[in-house]
Steps between C-alpha positions, in 0.01 A plus 500: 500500500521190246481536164178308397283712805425763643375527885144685635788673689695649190153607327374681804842678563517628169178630493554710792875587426625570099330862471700636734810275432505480115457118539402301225527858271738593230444146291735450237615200261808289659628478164560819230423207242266242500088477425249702760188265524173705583296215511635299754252320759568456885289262786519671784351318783259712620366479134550138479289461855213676400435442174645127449155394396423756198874525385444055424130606325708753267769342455620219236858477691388617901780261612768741314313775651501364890830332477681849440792582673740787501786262412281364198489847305851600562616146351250546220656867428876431546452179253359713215656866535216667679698774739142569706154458491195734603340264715078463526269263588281301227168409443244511682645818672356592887149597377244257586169715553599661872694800591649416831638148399659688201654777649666230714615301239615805331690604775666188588603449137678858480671481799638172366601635196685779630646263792652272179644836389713542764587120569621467146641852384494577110339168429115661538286771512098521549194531363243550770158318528177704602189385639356622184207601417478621857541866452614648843700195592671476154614854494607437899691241392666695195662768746638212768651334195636728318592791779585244761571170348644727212459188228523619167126476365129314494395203369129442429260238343337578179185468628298469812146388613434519114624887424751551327825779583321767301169496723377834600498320874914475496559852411612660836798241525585557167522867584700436726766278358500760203564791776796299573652368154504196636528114289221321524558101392143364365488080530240325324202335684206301404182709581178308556311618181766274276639232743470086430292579156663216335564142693900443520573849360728652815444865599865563369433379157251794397348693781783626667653662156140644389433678876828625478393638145128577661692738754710666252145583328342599803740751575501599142171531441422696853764757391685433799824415302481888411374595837797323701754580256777470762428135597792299307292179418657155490287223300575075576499304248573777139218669599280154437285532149568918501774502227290284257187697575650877586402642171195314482395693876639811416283536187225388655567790741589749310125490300313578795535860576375480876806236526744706319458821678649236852819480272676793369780370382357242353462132559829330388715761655323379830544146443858535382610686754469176724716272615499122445679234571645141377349273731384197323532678200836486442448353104554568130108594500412664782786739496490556144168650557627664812750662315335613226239650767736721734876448381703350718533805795156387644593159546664362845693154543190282715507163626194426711737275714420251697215408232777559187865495441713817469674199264205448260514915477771527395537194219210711361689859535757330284341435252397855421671663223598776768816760499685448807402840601120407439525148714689685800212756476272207569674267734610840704504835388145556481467330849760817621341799356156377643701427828730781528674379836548116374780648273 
């Protein structure tokens, strides 16, 4: 199969075939050194096909997004010392207000992802898209990828049809990724409360930080953080405004007894117990806050390629004052206790 595609054929056979073979299983790094990306975006086609005209509304860079290739990412990682990726699909996700066009989508794009496993061994794992907030398809769709496709967690939006993750409506599929420990990578969207407020602002230049921070709240605020304690929670972006306004929140919180009693160990230890990562964040600002927020064991190496550079992440990694052992923690070592097998 060439390198830059991957046939119907291929998709379809490993659908039916890598539970009972092992294939696609078992990821691990190619390389015992080198940077583990976990925000790394694919195209695949079916994705590309039916949602062409809402990934160019959402997206200041579409052509980076539809011009993909398999060949493009592994260039991208071999020129800056990225050893593999965890490989999702962006913005706008495969939600676009029906169920049965979104389990599709969501099923096309997992079987993709776990297809580019196996044509390009230790270069990528997967985060699986769900036709959430579609309850019985989304947890349908967490078994086939995760006991079938075996890919190595979920990805989800940070919002959808204006609710955010912590919505009392989302709570069976977060019971059920916390009955399974599983990742869950949360991407930024722009929900329709907050979208095109300002003329020439783009939905990357505020919204898509603050509903990442608006889902961290949600979830906070819920008590489902405490509820779903064995979800390990990956944040774009730092975490969006959450560092500069954690101890703002948790105060906030923390006087209202009704809200307390949802967090019993307390608000910070929720929200820095998180993990975060570097993507478009990588500077002397941003992580200084980061850092000063969680340490540096909650934050994993991020690019949000093919939108960023793994390049531009890691000029700003360098200049960090970071310990050797504290930037391998962040371009990998983090990335490997999260990921047990990728080590």
């Amino acid at each position: 199969m060439p390198s830059t595609t991957l046939t119907r054929r291929g998709a379809l056979r490993l659908a039916c075939g890598c539970a009972a073979s092992g294939f696609a299983a078992n990821f691990a790094c190619a390389a015992a050194d080198g940077a583990i990306d976990v925000h790394h975006h694919v195209s695949p086609p079916v994705w590309l096909e039916g949602a062409r005209e809402q990934i160019a509304a959402t997206n200041r860079n579409a052509s980076a997004i539809t011009g993909w290739t398999p060949a493009k990412s592994i260039e991208e990682m071999d020129r800056n010392g990225v050893a593999c990726a965890l490989a999702s699909v962006t913005n706008p996700g495969v939600w676009f207000g029906a169920a049965e066009p979104a389990r599709r989508l969501a099923r096309g794009c997992n079987e993709y992802l776990a297809a580019l496993k196996s044509d390009h061994r230790g270069r990528f794992g997967g985060l699986a898209a769900l036709p959430f907030p579609d309850t019985d398809g989304s947890l349908a769709e967490i078994a086939h990828a995760l006991d079938v496709l075996r890919l190595e967690g979920i990805g989800l939006m940070s919002s959808y049809d204006n609710k955010w993750l912590g919505d009392a409506a989302f709570a069976p599929v977060l019971e059920e990724i916390n009955r399974r420990k599983a990742v869950v990578f949360v991407h930024p969207t722009s929900s329709d409360c907050c979208s095109a407020r300002m003329p020439d602002v783009s939905f990357s230049a505020i919204e898509f930080p603050i509903d990442t921070t608006r889902a961290i709240v949600s979830l906070l605020f819920s008590g489902a953080l405490a509820r779903f304690p064995d979800i390990k929670w990956i944040f774009s972006h730092a975490g969006g405004a959450m560092p500069m306004l954690a101890t703002r929140v948790a105060g906030i919180m923390e006087a209202q007894p009704a809200l307390k009693e949802r967090i019993p160990n307390g608000a910070m230890h929720e929200l820095q117990r998180l993990f975060y990562d570097t993507a478009l964040s990588a500077n002397p600002i941003s992580l200084a806050a980061l850092t000063k927020f969680v340490g540096t064991s909650r934050i994993l190496y991020g690019t949000d390629y093919a939108l960023n550079s793994a390049r531009s992440i890691n000029a700003g990694l360098a200049e960090l004052p970071l310990s050797e052992a504290q930037a391998r923690a962040i371009r990998r070592g983090n990335a490997e206790v999260l990921f047990p097998g990728l080590g």
